[in-house]
N, C-alpha and C positions, 0 to 999 in steps of 0.2 A: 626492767621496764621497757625495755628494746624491744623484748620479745610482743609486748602489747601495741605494736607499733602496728606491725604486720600481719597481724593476726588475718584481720580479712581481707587480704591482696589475695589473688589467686595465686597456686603455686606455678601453673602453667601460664599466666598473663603475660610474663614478659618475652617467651618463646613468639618469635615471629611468624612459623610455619602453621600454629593454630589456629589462626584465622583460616590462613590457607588451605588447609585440611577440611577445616568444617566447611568452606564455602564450595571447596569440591564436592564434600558429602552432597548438599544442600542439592547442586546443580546437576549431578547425578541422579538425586532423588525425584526432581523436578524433569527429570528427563522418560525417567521410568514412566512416571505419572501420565507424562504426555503419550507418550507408544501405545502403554494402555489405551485411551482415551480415544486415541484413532484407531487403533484395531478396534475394537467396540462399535465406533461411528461405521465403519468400513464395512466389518459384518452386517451391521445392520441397517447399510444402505443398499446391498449386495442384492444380486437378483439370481441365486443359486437355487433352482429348479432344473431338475433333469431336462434333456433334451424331448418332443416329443418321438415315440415312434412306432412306427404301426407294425400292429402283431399281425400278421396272417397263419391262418387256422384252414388245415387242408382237411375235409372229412371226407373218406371216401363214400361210395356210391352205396358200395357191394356190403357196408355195414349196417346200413342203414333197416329196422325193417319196413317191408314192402305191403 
């Protein structure tokens, strides 16, 4: 009958570092999310358009017909 005691404790419950681990996970997870988030914002506030610049085009004279 002992055994019906325990049945549903968790096995890992009384470990102290559990918490600890998953709330890294958690804050880690939460951190990714954000980086994403702001690259995304960043690109798409961005004003990434080549510079302008002017083409000059020499045509000679001598090719031209006359």
């Amino acid at each position: 009958m002992t055994l019906a005691r325990y049945r549903n404790r968790s096995v890992f419950g009384d470990r102290q570092s559990s918490g600890v681990g998953k709330r890294a996970f958690q804050l880690l997870i939460g951190i990714i999310i954000l980086a994403v988030i702001g690259l995304v914002v960043y690109l798409g506030l961005g004003d990434y358009r080549p510079e302008p610049e002017r083409i000059e085009r020499v045509i000679e004279v001598e090719t031209t017909p006359q």
